[in-house]
DSSP file (Angstrom, degrees, kcal/mol; ACC not computed):
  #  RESIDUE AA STRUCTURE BP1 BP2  ACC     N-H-->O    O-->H-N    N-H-->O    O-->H-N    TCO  KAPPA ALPHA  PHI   PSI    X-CA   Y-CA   Z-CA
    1    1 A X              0   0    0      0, 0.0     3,-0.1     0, 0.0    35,-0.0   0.000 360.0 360.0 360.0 -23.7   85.8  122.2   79.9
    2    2 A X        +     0   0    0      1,-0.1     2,-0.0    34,-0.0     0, 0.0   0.544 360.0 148.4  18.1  33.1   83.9  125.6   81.1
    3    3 A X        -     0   0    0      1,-0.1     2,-0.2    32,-0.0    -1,-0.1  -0.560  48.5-119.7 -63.1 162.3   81.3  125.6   77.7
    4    4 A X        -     0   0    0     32,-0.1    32,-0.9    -3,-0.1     2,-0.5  -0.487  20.8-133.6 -62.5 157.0   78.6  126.7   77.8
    5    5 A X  E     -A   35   0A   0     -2,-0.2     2,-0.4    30,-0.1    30,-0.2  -0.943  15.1-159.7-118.8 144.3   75.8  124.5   77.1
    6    6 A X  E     -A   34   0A   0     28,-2.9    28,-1.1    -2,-0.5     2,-0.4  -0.894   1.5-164.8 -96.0 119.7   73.0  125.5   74.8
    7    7 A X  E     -A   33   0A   0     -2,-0.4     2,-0.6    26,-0.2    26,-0.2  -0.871  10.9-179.7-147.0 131.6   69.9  123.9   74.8
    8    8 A X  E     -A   32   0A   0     24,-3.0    23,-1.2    -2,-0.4    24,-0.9  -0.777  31.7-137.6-141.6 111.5   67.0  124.3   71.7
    9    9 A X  E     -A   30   0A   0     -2,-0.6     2,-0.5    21,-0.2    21,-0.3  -0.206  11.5-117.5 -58.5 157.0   63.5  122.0   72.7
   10   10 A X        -     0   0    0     19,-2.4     7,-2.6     7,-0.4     2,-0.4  -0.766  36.1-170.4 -78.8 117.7   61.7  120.1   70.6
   11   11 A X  B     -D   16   0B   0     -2,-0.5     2,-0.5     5,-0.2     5,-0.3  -0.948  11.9-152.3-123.8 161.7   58.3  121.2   70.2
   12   12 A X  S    S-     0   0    0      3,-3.7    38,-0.3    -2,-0.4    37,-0.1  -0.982  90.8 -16.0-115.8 107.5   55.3  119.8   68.5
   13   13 A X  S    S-     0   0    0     36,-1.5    -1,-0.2    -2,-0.5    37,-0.1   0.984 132.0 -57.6  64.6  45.8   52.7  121.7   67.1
   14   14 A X  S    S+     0   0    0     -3,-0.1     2,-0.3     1,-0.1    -1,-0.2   0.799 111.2 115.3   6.1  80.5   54.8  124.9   69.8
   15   15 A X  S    S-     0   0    0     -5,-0.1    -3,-3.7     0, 0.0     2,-0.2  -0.676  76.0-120.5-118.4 147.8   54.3  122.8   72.9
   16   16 A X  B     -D   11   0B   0     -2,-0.3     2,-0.4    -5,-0.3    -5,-0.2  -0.350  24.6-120.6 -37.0 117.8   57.6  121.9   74.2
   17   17 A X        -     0   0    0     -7,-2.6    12,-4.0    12,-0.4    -7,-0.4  -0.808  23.0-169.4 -93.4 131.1   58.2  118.0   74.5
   18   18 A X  B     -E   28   0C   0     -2,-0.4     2,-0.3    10,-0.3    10,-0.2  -0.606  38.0-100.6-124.2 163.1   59.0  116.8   77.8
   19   19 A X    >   -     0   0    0      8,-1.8     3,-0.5    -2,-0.2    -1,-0.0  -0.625  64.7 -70.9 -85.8 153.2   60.3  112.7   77.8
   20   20 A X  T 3  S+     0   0    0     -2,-0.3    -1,-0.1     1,-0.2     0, 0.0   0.252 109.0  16.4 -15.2 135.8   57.0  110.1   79.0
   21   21 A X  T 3  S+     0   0    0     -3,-0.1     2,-0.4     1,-0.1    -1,-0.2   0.856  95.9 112.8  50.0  36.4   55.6  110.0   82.6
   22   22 A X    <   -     0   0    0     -3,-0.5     4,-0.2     1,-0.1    -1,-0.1  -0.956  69.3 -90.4-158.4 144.4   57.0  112.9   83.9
   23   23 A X    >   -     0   0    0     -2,-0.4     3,-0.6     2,-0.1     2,-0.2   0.399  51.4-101.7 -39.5-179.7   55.7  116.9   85.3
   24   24 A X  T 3  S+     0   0    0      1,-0.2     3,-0.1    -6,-0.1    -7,-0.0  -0.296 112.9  36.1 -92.0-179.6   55.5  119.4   82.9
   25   25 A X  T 3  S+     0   0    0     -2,-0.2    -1,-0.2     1,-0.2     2,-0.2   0.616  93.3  98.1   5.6  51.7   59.1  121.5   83.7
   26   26 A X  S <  S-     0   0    0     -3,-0.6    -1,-0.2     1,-0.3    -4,-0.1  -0.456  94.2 -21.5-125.0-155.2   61.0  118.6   84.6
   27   27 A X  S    S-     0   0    0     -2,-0.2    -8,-1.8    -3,-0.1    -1,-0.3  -0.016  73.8-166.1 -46.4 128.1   63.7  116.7   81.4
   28   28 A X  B     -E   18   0C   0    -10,-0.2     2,-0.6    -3,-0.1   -10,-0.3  -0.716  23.3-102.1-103.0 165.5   62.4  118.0   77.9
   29   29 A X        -     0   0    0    -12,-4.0   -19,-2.4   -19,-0.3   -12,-0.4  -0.894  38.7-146.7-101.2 147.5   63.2  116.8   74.9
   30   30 A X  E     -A    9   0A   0     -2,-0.6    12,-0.4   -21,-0.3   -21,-0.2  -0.951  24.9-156.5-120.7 132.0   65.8  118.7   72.7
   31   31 A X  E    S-     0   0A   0    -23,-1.2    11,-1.7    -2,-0.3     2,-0.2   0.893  89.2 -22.6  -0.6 -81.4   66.5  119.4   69.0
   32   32 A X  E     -A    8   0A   0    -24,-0.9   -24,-3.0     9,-0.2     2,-0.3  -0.674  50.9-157.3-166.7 167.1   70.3  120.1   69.7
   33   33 A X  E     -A    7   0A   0     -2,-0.2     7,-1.5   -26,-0.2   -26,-0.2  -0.625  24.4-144.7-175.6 110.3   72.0  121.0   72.6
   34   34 A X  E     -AB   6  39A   0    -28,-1.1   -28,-2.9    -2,-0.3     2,-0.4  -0.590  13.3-170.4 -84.7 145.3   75.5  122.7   71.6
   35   35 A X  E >   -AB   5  38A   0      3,-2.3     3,-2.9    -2,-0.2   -30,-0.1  -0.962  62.1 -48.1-133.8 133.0   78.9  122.3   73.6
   36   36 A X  T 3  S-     0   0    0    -32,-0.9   -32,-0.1    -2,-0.4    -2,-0.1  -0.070 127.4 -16.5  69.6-146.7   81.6  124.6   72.5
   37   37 A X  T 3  S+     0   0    0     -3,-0.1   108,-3.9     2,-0.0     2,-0.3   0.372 118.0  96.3 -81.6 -20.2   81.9  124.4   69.3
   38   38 A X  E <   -BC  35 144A   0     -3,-2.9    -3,-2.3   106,-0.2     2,-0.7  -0.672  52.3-151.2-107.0 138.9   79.8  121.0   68.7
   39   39 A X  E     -B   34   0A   0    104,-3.0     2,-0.6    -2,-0.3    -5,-0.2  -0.855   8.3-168.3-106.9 119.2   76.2  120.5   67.8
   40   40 A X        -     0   0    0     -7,-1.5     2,-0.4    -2,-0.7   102,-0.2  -0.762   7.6-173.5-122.7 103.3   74.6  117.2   69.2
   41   41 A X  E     -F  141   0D   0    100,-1.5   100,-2.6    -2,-0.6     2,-0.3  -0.671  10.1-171.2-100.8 140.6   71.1  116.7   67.4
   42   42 A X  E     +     0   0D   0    -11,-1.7    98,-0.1    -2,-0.4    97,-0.1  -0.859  53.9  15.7-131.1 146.3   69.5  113.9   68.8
   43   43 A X  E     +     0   0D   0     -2,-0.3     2,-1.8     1,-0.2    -1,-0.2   0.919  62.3 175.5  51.1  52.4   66.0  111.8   67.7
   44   44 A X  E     +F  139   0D   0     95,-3.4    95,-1.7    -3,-0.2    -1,-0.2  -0.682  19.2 169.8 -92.3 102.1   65.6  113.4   63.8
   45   45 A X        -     0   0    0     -2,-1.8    24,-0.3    93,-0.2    93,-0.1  -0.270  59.2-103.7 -87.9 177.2   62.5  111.1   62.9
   46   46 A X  S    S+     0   0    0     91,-0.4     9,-3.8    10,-0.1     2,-0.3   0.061  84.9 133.4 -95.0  27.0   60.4  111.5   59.8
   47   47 A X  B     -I   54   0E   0      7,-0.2     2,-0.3     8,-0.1     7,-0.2  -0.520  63.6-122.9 -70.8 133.0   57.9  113.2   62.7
   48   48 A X     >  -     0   0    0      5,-0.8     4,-1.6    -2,-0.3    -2,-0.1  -0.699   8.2-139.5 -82.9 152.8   56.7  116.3   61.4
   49   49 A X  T  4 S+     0   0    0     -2,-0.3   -36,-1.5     2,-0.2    -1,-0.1   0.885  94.7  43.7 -69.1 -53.1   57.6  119.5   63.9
   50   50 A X  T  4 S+     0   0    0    -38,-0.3    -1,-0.1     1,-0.2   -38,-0.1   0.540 130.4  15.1-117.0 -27.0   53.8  121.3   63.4
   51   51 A X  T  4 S-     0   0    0      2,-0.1    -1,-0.2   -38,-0.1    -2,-0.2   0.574  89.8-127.5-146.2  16.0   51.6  118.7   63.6
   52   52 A X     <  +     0   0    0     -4,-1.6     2,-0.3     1,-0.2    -3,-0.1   0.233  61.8 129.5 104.2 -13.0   53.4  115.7   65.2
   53   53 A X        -     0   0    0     -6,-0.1    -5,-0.8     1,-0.1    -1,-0.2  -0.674  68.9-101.1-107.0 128.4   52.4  113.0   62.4
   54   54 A X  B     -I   47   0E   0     -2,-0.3    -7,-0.2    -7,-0.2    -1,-0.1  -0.285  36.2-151.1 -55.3 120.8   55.1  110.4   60.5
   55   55 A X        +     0   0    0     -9,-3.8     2,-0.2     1,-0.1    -1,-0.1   0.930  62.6  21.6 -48.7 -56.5   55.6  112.2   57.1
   56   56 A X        -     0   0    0    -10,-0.2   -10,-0.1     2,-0.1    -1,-0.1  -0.758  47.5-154.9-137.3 154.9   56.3  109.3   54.9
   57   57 A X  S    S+     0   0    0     -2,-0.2    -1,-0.1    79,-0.0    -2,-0.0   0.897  74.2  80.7 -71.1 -54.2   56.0  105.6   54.5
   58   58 A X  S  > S-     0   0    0      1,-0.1     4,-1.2    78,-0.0    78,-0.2   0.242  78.7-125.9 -82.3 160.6   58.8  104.8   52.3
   59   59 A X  H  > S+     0   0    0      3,-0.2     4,-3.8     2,-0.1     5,-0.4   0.811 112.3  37.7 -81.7 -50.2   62.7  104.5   53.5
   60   60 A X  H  > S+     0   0    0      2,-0.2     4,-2.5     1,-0.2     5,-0.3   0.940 115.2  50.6 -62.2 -40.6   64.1  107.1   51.1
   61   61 A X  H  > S+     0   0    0      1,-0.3     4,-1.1     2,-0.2     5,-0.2   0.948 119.4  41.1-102.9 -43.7   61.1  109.3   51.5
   62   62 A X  H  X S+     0   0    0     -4,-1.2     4,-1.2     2,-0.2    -1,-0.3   0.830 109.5  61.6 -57.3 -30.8   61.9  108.8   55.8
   63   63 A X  H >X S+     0   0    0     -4,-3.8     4,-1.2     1,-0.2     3,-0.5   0.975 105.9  40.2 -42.4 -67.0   65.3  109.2   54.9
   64   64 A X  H 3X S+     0   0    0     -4,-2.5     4,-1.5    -5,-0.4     5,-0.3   0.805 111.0  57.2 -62.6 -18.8   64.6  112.8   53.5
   65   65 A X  H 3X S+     0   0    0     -4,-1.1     4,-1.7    -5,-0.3    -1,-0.2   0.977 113.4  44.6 -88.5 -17.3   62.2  113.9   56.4
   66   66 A X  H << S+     0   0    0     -4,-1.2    -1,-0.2    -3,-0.5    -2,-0.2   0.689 113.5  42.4 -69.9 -41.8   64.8  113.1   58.6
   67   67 A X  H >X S+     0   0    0     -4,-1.2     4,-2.7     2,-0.2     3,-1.8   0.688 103.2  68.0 -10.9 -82.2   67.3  114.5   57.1
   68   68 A X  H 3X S+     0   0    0     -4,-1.5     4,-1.3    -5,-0.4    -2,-0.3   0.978 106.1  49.9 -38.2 -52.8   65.0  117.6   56.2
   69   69 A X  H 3X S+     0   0    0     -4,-1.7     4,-1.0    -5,-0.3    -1,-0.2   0.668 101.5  60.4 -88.3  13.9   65.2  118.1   60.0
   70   70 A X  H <4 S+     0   0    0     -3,-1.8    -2,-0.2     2,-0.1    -1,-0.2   0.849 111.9  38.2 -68.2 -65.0   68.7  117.8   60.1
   71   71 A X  H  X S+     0   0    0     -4,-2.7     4,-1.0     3,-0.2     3,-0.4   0.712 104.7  64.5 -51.1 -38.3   69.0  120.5   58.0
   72   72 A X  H  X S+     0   0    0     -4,-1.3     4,-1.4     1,-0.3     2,-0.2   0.799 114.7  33.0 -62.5 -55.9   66.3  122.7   59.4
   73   73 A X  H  < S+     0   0    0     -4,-1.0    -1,-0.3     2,-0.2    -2,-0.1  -0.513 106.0  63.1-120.2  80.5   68.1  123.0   62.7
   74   74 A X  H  4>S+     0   0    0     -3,-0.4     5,-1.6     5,-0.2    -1,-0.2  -0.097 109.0  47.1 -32.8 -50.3   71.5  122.9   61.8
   75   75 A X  H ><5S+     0   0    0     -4,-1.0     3,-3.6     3,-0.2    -2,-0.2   0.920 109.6  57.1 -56.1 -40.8   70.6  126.2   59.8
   76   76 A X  T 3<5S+     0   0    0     -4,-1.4    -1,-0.2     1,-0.3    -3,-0.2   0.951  98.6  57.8 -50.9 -47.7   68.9  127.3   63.0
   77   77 A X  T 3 5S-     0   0    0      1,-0.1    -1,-0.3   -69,-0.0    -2,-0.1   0.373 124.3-103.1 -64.7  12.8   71.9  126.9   64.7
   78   78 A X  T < 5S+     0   0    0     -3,-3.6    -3,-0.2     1,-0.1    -2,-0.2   0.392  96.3 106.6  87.0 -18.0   73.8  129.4   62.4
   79   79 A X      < -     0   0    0     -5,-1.6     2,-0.3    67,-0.1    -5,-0.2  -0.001  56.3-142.8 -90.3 162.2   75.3  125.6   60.8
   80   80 A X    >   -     0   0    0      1,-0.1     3,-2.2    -3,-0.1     4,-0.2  -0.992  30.4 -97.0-145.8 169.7   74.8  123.7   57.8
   81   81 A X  G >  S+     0   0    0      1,-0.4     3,-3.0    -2,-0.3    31,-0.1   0.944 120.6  66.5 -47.3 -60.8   74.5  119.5   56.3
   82   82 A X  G 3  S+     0   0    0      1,-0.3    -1,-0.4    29,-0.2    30,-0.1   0.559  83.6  60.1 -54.9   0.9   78.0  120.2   55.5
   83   83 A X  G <  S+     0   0    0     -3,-2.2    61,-1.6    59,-0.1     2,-0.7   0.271  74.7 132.3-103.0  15.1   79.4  120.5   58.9
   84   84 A X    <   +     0   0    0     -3,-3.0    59,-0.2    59,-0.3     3,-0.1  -0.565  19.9 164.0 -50.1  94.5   78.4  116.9   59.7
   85   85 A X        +     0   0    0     -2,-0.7    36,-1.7     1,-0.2     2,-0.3   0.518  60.7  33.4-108.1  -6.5   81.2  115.0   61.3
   86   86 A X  E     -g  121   0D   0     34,-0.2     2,-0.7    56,-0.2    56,-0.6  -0.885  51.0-164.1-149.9 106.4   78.9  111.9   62.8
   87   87 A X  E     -gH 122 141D   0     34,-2.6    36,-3.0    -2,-0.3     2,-0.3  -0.753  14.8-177.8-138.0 144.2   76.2  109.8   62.4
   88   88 A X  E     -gH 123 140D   0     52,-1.5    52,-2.5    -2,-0.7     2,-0.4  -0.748  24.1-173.5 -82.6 137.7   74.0  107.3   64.7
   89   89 A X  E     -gH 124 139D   0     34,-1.9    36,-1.6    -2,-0.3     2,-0.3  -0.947   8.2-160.1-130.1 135.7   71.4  106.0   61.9
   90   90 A X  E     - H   0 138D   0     48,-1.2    48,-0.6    -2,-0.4    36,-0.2  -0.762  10.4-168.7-103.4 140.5   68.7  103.7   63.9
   91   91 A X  E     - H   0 137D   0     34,-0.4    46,-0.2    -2,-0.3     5,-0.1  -0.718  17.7-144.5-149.9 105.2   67.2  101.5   61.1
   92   92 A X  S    S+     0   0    0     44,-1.1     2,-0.4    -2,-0.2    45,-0.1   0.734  89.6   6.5 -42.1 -36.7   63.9   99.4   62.2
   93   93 A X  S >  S-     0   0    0     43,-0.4     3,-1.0     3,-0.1    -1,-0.1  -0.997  81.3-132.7-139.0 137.7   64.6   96.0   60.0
   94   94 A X  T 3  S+     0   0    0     -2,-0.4     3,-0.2     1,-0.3     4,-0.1   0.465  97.0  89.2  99.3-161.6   68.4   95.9   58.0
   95   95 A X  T 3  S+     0   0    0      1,-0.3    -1,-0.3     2,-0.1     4,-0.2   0.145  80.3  55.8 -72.2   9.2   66.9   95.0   55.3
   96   96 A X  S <> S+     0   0    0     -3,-1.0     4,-0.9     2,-0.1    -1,-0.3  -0.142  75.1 105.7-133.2  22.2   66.7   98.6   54.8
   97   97 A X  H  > S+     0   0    0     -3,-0.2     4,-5.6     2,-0.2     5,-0.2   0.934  86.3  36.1 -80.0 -56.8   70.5   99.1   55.0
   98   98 A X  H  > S+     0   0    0      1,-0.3     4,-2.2     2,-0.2    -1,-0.1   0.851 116.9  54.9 -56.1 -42.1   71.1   99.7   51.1
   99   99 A X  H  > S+     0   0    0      1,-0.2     4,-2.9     2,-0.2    -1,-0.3   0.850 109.6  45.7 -68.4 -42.7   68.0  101.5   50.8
  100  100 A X  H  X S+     0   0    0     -4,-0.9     4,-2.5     1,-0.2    -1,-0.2   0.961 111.1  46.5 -67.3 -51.4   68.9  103.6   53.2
  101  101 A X  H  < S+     0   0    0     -4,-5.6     5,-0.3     2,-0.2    -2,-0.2   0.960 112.9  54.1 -42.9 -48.4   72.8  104.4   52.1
  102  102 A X  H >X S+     0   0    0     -4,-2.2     4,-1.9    -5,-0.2     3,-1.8   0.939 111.7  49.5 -58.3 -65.0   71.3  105.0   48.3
  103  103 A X  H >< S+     0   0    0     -4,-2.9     3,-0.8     1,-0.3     4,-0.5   0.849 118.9  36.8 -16.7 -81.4   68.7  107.8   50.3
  104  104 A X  T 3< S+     0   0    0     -4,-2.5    -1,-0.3     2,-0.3    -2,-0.2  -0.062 106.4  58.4 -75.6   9.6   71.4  109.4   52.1
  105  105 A X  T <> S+     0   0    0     -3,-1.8     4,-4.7    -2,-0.2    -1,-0.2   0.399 118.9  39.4-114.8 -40.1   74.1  109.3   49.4
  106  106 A X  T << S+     0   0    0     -4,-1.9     4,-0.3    -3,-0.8    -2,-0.3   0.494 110.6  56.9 -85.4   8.0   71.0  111.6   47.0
  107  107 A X  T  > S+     0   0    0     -4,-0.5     4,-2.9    -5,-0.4     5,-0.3   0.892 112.3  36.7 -95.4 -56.8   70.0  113.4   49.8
  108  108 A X  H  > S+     0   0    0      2,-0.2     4,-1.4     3,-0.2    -2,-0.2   0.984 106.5  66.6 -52.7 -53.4   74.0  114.8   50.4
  109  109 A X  H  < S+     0   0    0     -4,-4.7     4,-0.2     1,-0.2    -3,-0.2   0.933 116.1  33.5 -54.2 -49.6   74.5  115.0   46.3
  110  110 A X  H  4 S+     0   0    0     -4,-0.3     3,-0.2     2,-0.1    -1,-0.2   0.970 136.2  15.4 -51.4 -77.9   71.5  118.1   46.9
  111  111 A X  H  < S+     0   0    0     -4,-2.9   -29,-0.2     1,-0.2     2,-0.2   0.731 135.0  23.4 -93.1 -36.4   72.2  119.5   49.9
  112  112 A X     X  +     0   0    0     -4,-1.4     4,-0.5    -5,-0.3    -1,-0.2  -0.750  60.3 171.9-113.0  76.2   75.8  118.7   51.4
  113  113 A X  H  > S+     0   0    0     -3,-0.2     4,-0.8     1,-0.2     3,-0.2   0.891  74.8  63.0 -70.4 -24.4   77.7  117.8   48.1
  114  114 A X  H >> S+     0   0    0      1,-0.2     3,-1.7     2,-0.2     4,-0.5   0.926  93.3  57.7 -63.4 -59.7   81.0  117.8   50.3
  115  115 A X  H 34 S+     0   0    0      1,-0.4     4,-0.4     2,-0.3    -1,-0.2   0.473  97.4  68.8 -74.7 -12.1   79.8  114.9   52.4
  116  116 A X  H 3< S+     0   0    0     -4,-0.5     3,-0.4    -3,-0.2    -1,-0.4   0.978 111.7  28.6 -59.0 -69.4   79.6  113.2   49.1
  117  117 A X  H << S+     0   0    0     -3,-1.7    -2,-0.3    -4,-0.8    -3,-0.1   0.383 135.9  30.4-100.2  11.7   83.1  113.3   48.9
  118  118 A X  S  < S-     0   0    0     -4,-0.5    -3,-0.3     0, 0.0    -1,-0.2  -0.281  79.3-167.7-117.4  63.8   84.0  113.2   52.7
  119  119 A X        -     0   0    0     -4,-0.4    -3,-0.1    -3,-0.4     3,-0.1   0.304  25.8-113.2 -25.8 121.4   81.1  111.3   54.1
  120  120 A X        -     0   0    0    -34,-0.1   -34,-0.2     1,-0.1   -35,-0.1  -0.107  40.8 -91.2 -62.4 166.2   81.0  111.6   58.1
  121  121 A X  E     -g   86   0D   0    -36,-1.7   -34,-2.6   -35,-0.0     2,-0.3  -0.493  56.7-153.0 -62.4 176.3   81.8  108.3   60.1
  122  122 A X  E     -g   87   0D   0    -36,-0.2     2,-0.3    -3,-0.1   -34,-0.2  -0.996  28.5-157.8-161.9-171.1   79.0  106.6   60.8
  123  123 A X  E     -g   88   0D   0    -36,-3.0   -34,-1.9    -2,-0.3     2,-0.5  -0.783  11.7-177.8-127.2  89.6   77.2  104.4   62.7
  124  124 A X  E     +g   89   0D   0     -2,-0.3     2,-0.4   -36,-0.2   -34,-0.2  -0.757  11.1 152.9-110.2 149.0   74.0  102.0   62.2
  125  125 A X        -     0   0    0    -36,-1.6     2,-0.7    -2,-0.5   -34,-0.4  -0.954  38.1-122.3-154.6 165.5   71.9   99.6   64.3
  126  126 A X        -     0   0    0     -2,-0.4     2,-0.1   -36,-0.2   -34,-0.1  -0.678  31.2-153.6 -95.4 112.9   68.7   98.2   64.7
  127  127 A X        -     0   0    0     -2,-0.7   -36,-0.0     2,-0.2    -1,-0.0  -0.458  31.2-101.3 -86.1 177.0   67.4   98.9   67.7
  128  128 A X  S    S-     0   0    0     -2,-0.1     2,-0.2     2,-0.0    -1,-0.1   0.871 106.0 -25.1 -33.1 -54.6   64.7   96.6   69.9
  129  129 A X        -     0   0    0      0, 0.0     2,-0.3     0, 0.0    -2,-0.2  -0.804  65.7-128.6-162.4-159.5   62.2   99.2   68.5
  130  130 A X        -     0   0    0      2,-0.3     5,-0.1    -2,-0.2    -4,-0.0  -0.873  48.2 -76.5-153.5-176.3   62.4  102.5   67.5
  131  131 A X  S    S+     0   0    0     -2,-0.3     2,-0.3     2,-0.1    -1,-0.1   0.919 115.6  15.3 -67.7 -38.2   59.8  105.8   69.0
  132  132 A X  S    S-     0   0    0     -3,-0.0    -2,-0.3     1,-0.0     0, 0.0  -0.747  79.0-121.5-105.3 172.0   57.1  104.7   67.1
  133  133 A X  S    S+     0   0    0     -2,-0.3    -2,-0.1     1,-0.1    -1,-0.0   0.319 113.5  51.0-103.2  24.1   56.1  101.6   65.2
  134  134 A X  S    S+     0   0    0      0, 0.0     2,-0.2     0, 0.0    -1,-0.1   0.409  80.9 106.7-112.9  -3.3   55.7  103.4   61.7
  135  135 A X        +     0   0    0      1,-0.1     3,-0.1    -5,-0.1    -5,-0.1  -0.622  43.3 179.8 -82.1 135.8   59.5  105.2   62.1
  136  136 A X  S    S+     0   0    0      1,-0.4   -44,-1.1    -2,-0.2   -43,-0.4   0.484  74.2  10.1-119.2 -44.3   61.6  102.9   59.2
  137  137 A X  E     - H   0  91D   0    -46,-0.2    -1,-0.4   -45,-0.1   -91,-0.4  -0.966  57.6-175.4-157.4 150.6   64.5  105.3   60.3
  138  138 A X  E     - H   0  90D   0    -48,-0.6   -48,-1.2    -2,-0.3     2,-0.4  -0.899  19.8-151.4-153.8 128.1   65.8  108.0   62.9
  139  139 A X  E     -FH  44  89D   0    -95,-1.7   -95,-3.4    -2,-0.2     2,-0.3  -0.725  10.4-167.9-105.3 133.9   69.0  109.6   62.5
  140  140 A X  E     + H   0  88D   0    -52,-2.5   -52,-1.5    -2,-0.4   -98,-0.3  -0.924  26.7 179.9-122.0 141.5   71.5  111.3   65.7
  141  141 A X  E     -FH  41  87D   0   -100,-2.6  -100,-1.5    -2,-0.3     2,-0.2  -0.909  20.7-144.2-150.7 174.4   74.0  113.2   64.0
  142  142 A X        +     0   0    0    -56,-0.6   -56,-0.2    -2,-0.2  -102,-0.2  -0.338  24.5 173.2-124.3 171.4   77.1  115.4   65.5
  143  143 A X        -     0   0    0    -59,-0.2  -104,-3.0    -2,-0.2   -59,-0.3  -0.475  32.3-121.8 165.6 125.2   78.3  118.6   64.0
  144  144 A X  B     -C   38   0A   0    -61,-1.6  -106,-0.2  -106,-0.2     3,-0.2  -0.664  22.5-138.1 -93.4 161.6   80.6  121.5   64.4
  145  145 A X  S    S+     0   0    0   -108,-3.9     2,-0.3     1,-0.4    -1,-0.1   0.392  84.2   9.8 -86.9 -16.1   79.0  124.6   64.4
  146  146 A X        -     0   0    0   -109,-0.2    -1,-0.4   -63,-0.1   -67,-0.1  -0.552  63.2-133.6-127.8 135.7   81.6  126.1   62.2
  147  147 A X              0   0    0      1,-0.3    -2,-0.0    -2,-0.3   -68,-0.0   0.650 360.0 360.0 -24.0 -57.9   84.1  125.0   60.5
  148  148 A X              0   0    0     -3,-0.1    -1,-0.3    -4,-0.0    -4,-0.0   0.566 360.0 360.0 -79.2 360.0   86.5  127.3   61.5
């Protein structure tokens, strides 16, 4: 394919997040990691960036923080909610299926209005468990980096 690949860590509170049980400058975790043309944002929880801590209780209100970092680095990336072509939605019980769509249907009508009216595929399931036990939802989403 000869892309490059691009790689932008997740930090918490600026340190850099490395995965569980493993040295300090060994696998991190990432934001995004662009191929080409394609943005693959991985693990958008309702975890706050600055200080590490689940935002919200609620599905819709985890819907939006999640979302909110969807957004956050998708601009970062030069990109925006509207270039969305994919999403993995992880959803802890469901029962939280409807709640969730309803979330994520007001969430586009703000921020991505096309996506209203050409919604990306998508995908949910409930995994075994999800990174914490107070995350209701975490969203993996796809994305071209521009349209054109």
């Amino acid at each position: 394919m000869g892309d490059k690949v691009i790689y932008y860590p997740c930090k918490i509170a600026g340190v850099e997040q490395i995965y569980p049980n493993v040295h300090p400058g060994t696998p991190k975790y990432a934001n995004a990691i662009v191929v080409g043309n394609l943005a693959f944002l991985s693990g958008m929880t309702p975890q706050d960036f600055q200080t590490g801590a689940c935002l919200t209780v609620g599905v819709e209100d985890q819907v939006f923080a999640c979302l909110d970092k969807v957004r956050k680095v998708l601009e970062d990336l030069g990109s925006s909610m509207e270039n969305i072509v994919k999403t993995l939605i992880l959803l802890k019980d469901l029962e939280y299926y409807q709640q969730m769509r309803a979330s994520e249907l007001k969430y586009y009508q703000k921020y991505a209005p096309r996506l209203v009216q050409e919604p990306p595929a998508s995908t949910y399931i409930q995994p075994v468990v999800l990174a914490r036990p107070e995350f209701l939802v975490e969203f993996d989403v796809t994305a071209v980096v521009k349209r054109d």
